[in-house]
FIKE-393212 format. One line per field, with one value per atom (N, C-alpha, C, CB): atom name; residue in one letter; x, z, y. Coordinates in steps of 0.05 Angstrom, whole numbers. Glycine has a CB too. Layout:
BEGIN
atomo: CA,...
residuo: A,...
x: X,...
z: Z,...
y: Y,...
This chain:
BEGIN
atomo: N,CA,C,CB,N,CA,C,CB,N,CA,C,CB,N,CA,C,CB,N,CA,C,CB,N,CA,C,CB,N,CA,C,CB,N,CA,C,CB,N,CA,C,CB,N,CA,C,CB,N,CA,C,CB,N,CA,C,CB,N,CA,C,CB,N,CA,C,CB,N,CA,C,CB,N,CA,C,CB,N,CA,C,CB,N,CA,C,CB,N,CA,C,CB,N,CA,C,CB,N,CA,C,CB,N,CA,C,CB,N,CA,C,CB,N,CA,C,CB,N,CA,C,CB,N,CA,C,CB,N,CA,C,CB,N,CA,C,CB,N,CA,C,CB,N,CA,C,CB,N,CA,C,CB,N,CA,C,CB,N,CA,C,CB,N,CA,C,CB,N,CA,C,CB,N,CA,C,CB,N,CA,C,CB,N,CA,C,CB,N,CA,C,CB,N,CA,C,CB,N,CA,C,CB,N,CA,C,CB,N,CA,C,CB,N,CA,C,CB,N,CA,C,CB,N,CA,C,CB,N,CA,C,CB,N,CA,C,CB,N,CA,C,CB,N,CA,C,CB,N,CA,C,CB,N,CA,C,CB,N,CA,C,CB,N,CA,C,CB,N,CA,C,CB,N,CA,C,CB,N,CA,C,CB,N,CA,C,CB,N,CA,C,CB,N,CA,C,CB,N,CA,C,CB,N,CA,C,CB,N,CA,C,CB,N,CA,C,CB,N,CA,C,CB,N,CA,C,CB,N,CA,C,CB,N,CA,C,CB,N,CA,C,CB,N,CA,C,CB,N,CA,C,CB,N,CA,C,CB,N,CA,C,CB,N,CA,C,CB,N,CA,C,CB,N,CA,C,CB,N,CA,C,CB,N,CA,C,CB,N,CA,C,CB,N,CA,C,CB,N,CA,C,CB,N,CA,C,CB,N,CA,C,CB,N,CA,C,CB,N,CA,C,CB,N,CA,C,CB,N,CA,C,CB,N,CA,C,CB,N,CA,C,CB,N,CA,C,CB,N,CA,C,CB,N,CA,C,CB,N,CA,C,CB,N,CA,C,CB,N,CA,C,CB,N,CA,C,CB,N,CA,C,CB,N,CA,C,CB,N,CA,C,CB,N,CA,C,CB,N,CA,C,CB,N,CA,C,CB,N,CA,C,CB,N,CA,C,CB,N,CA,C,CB,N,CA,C,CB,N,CA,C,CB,N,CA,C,CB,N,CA,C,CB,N,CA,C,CB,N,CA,C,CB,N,CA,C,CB,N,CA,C,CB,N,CA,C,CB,N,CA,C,CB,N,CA,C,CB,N,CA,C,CB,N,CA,C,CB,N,CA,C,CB,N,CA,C,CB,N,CA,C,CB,N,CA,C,CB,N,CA,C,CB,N,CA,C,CB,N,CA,C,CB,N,CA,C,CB,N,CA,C,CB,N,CA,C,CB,N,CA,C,CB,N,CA,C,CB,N,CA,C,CB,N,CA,C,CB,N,CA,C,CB,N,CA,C,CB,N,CA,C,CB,N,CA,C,CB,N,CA,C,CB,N,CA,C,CB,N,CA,C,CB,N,CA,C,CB,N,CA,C,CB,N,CA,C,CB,N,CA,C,CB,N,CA,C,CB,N,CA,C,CB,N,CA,C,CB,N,CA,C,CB,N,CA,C,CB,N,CA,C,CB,N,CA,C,CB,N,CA,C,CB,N,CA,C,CB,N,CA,C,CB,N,CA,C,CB,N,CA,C,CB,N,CA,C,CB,N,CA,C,CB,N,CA,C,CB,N,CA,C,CB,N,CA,C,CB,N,CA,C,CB,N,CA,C,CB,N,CA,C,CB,N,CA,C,CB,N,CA,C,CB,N,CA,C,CB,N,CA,C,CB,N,CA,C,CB,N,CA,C,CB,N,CA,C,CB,N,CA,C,CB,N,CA,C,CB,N,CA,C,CB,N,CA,C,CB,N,CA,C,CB,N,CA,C,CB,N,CA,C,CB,N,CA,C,CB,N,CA,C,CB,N,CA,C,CB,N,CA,C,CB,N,CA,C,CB,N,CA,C,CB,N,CA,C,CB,N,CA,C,CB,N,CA,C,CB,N,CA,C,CB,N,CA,C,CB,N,CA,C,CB,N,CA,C,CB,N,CA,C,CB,N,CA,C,CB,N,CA,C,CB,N,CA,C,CB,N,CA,C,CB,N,CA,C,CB,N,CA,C,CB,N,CA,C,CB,N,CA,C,CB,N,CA,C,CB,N,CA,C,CB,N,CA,C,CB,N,CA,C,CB,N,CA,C,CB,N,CA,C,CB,N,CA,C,CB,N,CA,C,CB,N,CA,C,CB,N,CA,C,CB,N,CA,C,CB,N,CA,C,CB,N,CA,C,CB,N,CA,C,CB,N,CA,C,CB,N,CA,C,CB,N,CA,C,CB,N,CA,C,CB,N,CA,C,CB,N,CA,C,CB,N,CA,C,CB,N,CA,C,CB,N,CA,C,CB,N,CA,C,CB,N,CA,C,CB,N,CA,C,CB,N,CA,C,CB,N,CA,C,CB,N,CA,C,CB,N,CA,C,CB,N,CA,C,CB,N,CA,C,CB,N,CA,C,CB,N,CA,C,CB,N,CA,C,CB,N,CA,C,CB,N,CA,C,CB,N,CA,C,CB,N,CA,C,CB,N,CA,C,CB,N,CA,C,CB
residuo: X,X,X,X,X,X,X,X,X,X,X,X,X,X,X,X,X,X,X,X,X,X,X,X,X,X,X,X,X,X,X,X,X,X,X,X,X,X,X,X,X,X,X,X,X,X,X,X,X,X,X,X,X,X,X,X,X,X,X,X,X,X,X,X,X,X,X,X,X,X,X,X,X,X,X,X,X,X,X,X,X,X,X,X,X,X,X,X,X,X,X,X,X,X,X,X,X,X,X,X,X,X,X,X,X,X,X,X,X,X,X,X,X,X,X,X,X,X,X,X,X,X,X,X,X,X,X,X,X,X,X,X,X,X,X,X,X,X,X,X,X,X,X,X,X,X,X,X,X,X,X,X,X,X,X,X,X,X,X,X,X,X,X,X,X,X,X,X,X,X,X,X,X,X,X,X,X,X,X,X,X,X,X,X,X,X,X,X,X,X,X,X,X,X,X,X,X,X,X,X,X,X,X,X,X,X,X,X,X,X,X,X,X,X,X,X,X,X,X,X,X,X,X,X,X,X,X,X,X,X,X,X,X,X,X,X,X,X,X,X,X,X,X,X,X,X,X,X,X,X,X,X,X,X,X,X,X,X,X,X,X,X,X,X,X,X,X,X,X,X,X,X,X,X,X,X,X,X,X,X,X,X,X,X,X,X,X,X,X,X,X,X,X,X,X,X,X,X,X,X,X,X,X,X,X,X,X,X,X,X,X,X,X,X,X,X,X,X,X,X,X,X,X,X,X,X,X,X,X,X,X,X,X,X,X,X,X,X,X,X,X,X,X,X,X,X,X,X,X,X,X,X,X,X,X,X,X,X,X,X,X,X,X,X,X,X,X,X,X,X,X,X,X,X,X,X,X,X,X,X,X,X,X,X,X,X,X,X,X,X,X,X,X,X,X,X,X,X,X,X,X,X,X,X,X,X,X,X,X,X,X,X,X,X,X,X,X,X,X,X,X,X,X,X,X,X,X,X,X,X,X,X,X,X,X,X,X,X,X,X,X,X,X,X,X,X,X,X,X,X,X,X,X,X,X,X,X,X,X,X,X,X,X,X,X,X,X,X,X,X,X,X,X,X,X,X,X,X,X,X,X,X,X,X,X,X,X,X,X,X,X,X,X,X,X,X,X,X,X,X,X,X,X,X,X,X,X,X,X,X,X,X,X,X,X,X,X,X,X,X,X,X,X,X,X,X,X,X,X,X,X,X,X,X,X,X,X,X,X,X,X,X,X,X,X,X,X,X,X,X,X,X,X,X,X,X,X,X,X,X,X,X,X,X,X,X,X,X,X,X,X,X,X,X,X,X,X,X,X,X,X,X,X,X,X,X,X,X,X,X,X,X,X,X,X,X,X,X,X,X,X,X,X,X,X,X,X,X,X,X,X,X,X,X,X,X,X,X,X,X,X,X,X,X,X,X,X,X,X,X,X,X,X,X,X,X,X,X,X,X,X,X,X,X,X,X,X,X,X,X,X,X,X,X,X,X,X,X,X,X,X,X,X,X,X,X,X,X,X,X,X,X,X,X,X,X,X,X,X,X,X,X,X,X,X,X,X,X,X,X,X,X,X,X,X,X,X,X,X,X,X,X,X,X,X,X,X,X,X,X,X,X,X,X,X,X,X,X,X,X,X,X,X,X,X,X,X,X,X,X,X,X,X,X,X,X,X,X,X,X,X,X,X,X,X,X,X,X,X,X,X,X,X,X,X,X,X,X,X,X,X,X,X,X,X,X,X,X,X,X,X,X,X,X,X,X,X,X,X,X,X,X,X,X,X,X,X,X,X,X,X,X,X,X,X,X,X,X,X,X,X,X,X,X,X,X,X,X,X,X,X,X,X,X,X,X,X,X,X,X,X,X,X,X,X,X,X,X,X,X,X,X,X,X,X,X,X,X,X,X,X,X,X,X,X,X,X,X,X,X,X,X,X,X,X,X,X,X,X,X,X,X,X,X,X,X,X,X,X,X,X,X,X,X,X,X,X,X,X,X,X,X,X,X,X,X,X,X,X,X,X,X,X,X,X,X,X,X,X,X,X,X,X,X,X,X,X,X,X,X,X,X,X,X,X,X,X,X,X,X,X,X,X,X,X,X,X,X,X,X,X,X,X,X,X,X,X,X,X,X,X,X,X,X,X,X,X,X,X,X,X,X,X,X,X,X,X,X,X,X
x: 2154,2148,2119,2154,2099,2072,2065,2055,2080,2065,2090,2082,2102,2124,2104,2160,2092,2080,2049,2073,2042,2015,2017,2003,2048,2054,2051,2079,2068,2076,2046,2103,2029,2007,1984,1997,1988,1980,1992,1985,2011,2027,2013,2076,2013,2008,1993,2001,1972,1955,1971,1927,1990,2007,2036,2001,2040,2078,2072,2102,2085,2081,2101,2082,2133,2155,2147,2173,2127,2121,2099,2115,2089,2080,2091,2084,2110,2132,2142,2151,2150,2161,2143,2179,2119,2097,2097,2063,2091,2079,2107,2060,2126,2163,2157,2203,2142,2152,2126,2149,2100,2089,2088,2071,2109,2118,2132,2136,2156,2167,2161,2174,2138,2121,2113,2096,2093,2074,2097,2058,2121,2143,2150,2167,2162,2177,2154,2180,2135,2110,2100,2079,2100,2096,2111,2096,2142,2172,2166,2195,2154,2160,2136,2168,2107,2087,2096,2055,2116,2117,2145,2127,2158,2181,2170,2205,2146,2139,2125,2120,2113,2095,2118,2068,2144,2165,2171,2193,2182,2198,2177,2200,2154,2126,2127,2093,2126,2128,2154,2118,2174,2201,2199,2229,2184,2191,2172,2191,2148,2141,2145,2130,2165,2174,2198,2185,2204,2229,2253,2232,2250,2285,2298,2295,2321,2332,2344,2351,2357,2362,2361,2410,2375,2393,2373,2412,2357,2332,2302,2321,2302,2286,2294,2299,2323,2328,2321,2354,2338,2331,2308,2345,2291,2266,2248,2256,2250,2244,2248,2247,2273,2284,2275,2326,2270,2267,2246,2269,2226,2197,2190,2179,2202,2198,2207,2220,2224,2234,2214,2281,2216,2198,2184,2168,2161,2140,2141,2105,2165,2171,2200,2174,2214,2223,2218,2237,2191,2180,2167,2170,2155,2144,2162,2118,2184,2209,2218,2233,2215,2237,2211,2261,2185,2166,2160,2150,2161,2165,2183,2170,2203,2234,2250,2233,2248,2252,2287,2219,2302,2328,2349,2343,2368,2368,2338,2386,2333,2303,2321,2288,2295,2287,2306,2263,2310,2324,2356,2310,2363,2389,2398,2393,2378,2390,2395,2371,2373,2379,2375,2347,2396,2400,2382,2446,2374,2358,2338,2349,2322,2294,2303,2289,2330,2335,2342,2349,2354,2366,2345,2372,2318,2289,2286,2263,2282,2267,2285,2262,2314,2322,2321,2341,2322,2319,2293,2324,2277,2239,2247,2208,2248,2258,2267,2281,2294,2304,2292,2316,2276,2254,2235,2226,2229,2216,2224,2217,2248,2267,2264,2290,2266,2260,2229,2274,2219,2190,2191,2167,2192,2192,2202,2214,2228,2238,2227,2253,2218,2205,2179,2200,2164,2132,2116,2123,2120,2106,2090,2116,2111,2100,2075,2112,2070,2050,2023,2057,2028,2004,1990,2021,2018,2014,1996,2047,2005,1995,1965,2022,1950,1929,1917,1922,1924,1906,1909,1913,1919,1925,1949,1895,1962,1992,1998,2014,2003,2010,1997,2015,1965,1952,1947,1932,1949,1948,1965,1952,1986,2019,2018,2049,2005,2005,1986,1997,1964,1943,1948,1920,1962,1975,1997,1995,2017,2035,2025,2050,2009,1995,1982,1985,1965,1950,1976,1922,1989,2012,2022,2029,2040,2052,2035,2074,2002,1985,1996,1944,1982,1985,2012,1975,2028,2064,2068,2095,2055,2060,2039,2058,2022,2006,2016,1973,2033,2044,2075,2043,2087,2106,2092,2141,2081,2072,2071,2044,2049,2038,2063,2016,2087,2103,2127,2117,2120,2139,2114,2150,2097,2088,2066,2098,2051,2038,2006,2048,1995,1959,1945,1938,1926,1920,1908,1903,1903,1901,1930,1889,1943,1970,1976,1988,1972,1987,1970,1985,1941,1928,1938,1896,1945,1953,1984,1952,1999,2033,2018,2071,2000,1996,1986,1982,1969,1965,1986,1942,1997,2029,2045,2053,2044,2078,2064,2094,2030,2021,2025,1982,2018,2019,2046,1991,2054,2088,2102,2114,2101,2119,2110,2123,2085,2073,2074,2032,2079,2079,2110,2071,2127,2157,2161,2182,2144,2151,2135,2141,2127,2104,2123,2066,2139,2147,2176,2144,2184,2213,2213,2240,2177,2185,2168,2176,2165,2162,2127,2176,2114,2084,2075,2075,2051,2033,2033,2003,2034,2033,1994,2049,1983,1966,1943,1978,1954,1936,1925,1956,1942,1924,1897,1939,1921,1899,1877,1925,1849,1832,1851,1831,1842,1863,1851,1866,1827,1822,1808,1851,1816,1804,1831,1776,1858,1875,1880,1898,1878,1879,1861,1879,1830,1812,1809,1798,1813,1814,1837,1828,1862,1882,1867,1897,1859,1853,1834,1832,1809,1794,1811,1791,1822,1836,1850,1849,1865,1875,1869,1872,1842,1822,1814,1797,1801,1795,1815,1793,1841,1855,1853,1870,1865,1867,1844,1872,1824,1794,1800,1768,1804,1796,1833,1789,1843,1874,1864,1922,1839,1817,1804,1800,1796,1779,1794,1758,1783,1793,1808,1773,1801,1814,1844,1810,1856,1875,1894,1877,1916,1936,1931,1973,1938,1946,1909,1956,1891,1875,1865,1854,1868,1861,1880,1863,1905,1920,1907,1946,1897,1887,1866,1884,1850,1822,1820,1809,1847,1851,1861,1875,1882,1892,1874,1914,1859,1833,1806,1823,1811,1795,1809,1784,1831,1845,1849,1867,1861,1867,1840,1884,1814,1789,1774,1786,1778,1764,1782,1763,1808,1824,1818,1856,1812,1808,1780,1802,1760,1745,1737,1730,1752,1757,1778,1783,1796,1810,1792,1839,1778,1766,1733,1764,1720,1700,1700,1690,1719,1727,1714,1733,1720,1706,1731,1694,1720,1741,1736,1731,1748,1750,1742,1761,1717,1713,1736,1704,1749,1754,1755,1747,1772,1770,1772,1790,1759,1771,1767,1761,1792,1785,1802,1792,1795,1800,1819,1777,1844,1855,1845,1873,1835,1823,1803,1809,1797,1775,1782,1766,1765,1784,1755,1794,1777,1757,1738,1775,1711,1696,1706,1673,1695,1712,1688,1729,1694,1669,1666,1665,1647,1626,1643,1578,1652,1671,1638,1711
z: 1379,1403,1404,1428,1397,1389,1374,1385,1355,1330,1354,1271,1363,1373,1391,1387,1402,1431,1421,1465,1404,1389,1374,1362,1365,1355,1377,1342,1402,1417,1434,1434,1435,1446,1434,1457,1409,1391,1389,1364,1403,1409,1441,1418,1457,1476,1483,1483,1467,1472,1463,1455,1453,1453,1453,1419,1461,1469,1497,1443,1526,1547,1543,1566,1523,1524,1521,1508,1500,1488,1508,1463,1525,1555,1559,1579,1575,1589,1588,1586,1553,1547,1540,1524,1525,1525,1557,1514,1580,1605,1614,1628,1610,1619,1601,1610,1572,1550,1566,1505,1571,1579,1605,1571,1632,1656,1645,1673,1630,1618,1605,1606,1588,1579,1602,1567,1612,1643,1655,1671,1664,1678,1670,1678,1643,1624,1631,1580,1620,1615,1646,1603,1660,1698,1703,1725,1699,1701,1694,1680,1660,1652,1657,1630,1669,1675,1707,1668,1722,1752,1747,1779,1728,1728,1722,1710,1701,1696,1724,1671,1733,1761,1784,1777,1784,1800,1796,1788,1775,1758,1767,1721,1757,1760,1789,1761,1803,1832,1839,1852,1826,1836,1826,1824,1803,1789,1801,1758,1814,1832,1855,1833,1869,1897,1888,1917,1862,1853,1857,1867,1849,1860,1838,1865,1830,1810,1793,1819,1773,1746,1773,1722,1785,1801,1808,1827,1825,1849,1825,1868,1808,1780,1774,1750,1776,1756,1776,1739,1804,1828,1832,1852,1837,1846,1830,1838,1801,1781,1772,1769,1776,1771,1807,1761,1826,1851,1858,1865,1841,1849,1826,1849,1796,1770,1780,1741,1804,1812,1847,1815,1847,1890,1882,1912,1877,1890,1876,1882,1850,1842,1865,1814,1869,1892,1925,1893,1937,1950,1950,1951,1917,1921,1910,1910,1902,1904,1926,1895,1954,1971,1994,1983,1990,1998,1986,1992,1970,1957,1964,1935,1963,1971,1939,1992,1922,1896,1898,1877,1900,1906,1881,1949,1875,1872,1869,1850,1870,1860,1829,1880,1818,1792,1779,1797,1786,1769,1776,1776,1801,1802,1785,1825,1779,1759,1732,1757,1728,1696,1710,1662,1696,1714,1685,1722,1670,1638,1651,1607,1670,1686,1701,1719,1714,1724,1700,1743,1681,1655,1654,1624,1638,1624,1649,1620,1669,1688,1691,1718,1696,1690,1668,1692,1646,1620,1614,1594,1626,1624,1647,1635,1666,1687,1676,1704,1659,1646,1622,1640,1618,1583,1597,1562,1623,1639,1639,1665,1652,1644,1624,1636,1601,1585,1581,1554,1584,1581,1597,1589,1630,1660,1648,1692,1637,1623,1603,1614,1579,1559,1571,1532,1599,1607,1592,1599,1572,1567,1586,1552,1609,1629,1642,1641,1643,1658,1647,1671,1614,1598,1607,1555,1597,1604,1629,1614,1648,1680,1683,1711,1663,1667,1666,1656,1648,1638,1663,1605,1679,1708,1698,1720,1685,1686,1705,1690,1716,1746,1761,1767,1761,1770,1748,1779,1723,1704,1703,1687,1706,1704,1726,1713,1754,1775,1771,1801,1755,1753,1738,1742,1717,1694,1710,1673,1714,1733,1755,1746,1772,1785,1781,1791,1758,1745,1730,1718,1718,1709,1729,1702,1746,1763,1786,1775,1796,1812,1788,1817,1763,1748,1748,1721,1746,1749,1780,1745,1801,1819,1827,1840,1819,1826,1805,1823,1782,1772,1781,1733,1801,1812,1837,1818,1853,1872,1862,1879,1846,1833,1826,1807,1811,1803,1833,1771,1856,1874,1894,1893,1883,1904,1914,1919,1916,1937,1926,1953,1944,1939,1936,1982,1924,1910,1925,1892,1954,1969,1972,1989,1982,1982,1952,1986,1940,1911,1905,1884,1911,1909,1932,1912,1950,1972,1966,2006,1946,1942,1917,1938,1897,1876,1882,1859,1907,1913,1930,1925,1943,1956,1933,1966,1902,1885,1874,1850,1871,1850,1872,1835,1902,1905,1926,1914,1921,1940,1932,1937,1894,1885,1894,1858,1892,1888,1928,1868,1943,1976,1974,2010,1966,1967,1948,1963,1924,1911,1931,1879,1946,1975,1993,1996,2004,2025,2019,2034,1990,1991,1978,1974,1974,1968,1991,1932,2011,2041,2045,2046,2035,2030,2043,2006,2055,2066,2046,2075,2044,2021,2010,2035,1996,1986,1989,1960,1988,1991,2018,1992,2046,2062,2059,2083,2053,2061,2026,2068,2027,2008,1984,2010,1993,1978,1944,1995,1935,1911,1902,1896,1923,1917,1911,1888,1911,1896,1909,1887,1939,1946,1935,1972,1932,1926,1905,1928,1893,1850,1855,1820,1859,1866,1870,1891,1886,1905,1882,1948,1881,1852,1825,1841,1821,1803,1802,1796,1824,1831,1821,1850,1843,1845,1825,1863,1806,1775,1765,1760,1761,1754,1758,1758,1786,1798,1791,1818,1791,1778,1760,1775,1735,1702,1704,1668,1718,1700,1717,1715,1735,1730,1714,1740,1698,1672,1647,1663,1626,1604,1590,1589,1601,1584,1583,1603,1568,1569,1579,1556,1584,1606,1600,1601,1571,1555,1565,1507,1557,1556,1590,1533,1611,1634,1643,1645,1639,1645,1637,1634,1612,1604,1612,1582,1616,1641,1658,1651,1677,1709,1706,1730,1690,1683,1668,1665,1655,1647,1660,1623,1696,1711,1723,1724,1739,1758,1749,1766,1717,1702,1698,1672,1689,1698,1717,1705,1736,1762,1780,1783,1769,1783,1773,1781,1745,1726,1734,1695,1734,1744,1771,1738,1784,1816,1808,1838,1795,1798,1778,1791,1766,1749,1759,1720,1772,1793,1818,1794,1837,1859,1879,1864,1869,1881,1909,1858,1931,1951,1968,1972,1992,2006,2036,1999,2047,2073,2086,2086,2102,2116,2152,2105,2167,2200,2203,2219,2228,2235,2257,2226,2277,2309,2311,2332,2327,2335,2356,2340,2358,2380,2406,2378,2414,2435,2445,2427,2432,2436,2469,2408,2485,2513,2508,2553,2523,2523,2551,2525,2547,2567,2579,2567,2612,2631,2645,2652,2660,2674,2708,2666,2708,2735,2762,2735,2785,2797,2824,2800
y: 2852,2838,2828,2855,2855,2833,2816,2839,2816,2790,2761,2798,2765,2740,2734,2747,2757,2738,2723,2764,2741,2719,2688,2736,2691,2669,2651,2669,2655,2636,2630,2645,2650,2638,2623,2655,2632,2609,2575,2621,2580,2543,2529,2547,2548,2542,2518,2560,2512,2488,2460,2492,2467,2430,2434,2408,2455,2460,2474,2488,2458,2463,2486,2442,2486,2496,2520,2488,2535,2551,2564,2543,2547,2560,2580,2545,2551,2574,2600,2568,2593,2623,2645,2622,2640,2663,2674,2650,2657,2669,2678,2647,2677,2700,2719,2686,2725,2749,2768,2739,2755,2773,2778,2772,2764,2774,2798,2753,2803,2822,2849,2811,2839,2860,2881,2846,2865,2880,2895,2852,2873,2892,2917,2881,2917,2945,2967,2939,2948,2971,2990,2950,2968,2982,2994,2967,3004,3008,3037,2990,3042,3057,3081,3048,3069,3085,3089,3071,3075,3086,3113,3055,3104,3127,3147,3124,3147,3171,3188,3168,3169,3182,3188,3155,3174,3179,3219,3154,3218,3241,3263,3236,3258,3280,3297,3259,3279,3288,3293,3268,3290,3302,3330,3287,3334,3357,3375,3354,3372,3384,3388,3381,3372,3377,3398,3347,3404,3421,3409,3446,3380,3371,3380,3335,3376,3380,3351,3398,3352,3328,3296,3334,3305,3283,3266,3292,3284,3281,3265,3326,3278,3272,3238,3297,3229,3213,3194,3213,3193,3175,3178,3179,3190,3195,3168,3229,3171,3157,3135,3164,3129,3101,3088,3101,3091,3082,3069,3098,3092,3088,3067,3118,3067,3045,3015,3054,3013,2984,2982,2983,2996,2986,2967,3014,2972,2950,2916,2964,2916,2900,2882,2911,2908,2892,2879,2901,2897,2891,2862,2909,2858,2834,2810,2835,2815,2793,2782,2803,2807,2800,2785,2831,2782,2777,2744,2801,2745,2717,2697,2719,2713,2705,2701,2670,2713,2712,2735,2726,2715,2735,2715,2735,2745,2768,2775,2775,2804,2817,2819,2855,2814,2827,2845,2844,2867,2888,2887,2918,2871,2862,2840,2856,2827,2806,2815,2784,2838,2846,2882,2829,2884,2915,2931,2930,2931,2946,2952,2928,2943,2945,2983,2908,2989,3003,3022,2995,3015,3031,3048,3014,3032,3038,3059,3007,3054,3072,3098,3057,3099,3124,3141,3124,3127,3147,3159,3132,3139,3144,3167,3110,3172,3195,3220,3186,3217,3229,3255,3211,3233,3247,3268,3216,3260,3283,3311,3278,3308,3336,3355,3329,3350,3378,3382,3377,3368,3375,3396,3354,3383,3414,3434,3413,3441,3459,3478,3449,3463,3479,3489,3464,3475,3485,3469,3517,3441,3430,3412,3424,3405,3395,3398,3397,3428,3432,3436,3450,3437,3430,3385,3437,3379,3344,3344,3325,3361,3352,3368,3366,3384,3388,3366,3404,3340,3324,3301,3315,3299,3280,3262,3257,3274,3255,3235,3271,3252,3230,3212,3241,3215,3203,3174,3221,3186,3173,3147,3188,3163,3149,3127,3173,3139,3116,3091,3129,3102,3079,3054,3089,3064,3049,3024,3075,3039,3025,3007,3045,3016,3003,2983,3014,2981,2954,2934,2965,2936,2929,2912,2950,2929,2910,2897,2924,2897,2876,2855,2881,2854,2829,2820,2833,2828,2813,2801,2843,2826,2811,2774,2836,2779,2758,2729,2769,2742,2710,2709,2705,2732,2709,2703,2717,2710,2702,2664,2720,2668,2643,2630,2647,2635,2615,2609,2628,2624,2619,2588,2658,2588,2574,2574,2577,2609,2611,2611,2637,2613,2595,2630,2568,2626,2649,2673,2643,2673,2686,2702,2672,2694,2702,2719,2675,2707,2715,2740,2691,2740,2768,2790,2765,2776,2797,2808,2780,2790,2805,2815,2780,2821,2837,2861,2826,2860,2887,2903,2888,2886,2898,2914,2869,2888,2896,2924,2868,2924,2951,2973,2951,2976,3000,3010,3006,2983,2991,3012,2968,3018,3037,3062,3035,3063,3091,3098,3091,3077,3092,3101,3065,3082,3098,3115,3080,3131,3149,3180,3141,3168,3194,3192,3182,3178,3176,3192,3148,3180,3205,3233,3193,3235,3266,3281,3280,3268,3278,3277,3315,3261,3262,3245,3259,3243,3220,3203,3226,3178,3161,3161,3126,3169,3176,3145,3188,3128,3097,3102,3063,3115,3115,3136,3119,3165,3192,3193,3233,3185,3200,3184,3241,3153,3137,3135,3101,3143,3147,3114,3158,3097,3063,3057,3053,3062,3043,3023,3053,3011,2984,2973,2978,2982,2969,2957,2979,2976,2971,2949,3008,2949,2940,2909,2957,2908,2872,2868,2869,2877,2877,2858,2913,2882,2865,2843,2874,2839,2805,2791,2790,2797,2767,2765,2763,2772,2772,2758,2800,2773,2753,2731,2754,2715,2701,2684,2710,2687,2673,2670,2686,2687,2676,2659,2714,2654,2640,2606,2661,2604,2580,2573,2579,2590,2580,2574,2602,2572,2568,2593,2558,2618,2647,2640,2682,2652,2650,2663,2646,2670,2684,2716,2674,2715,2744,2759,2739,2743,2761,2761,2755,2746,2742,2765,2712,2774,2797,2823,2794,2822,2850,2861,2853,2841,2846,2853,2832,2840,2854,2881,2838,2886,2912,2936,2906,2923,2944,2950,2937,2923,2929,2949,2910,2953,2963,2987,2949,2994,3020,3029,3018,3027,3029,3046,3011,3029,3038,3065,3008,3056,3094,3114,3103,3102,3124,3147,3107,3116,3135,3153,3127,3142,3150,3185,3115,3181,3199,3225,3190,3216,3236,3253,3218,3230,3231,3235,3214,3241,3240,3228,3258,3196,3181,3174,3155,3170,3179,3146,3215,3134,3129,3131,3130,3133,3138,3148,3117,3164,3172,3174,3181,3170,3173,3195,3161,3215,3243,3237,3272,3245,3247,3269,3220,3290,3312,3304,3329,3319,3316,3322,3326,3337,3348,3324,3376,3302,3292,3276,3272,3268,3257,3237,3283,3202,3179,3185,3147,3173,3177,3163,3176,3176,3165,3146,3189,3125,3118,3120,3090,3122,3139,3122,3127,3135,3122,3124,3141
């Protein structure tokens, strides 16, 4: 698959056809690849909430398709994505699946010293901003928009993989920057596919900004400001 897609981006400058199809192989790419780093971060957290195979496989395949379908049905891009080619859902259960014996043998919990999951989310996350911001772009929409459904499609998966294993979705609480890095990355995108760079490498930039900057957030605990209001707190009243 990599020497095919170098070929075809090597045409690009006098086959519009060969456009086309380079910028679908590497919509595809980014997809599989976001699919298979969100199933893993799906599975992770199932296997820590203690679900069992079932809860593991759904958990995983759910959270590998969300934010890709979030930003289909936002576009208006129907069927979504993984209904049209149901393998998007395959990949993400079996990537779910491979989780399983690891938890079993305890290898797992060697993997998760190293931030698996956080890992797994960041990955996924940069992946699918960049997919989401070229359908945005091929449905239509002006690049404001299209940065705003890429930061939707990257962190949609990871709020519905919090939300069904009973968790605050983590983007709000001590969000780590992932909207931030997230929008970051867009717009980068979204900027260099103005200039002369070319697609493949204008994708790998945003994604090695976005995979980047969590990285070091999650390793630095670089945090997010914070609100605290105490319940107890009562609004001042004024002087009657």
């Amino acid at each position: 698959m990599g020497d095919d897609l170098l070929l075809l981006i090597a045409q690009t400058a006098t086959n519009d056809q060969a456009t086309t199809t380079a910028v679908s192989l590497l919509q595809s790419v980014l997809e599989y690849a976001g699919i298979i780093a969100f199933a893993i971060s799906g599975a992770l957290v199932a296997g820590r909430r203690r679900m069992d195979i079932v809860g593991v496989v759904m958990l995983g395949s759910i959270v590998a398709v969300g934010g890709g379908t979030i930003r289909d049905v936002l576009v208006g891009s129907l069927p979504v994505f993984w209904v049209e080619d149901p393998t998007f859902v395959v990949v993400g259960a079996m990537t779910a699946l491979a989780i399983f014996p690891l938890a079993r043998t305890g290898t797992l919990a060697v993997i998760q010293h190293f931030r698996l999951v956080q890992l797994s989310d960041a990955a996924g996350m940069a992946l699918f901003v960049v997919a989401g911001v070229n359908v945005a772009l091929g449905a239509g929409a002006n690049n404001l928009a299209a940065i705003i459904v890429g930061v939707i499609s990257g962190i949609g998966g990871g709020v519905i993989r919090d939300v069904l294993a009973n968790q605050i979705p983590k983007v709000f609480v001590r969000g780590h920057y992932r909207a931030s890095g997230a929008f970051l990355g867009a717009a980068l995108y979204v900027f260099l596919l103005g200039t002369s760079v070319s697609r493949v490498l204008a994708a790998a930039l945003a994604v090695a900004l976005i995979f980047g900057f969590r990285a070091f957030a999650i390793f630095y605990g670089w945090d997010v400001p914070t609100v605290k209001i105490t319940d107890d707190a009562e609004p001042p009243t004024s002087p009657t």
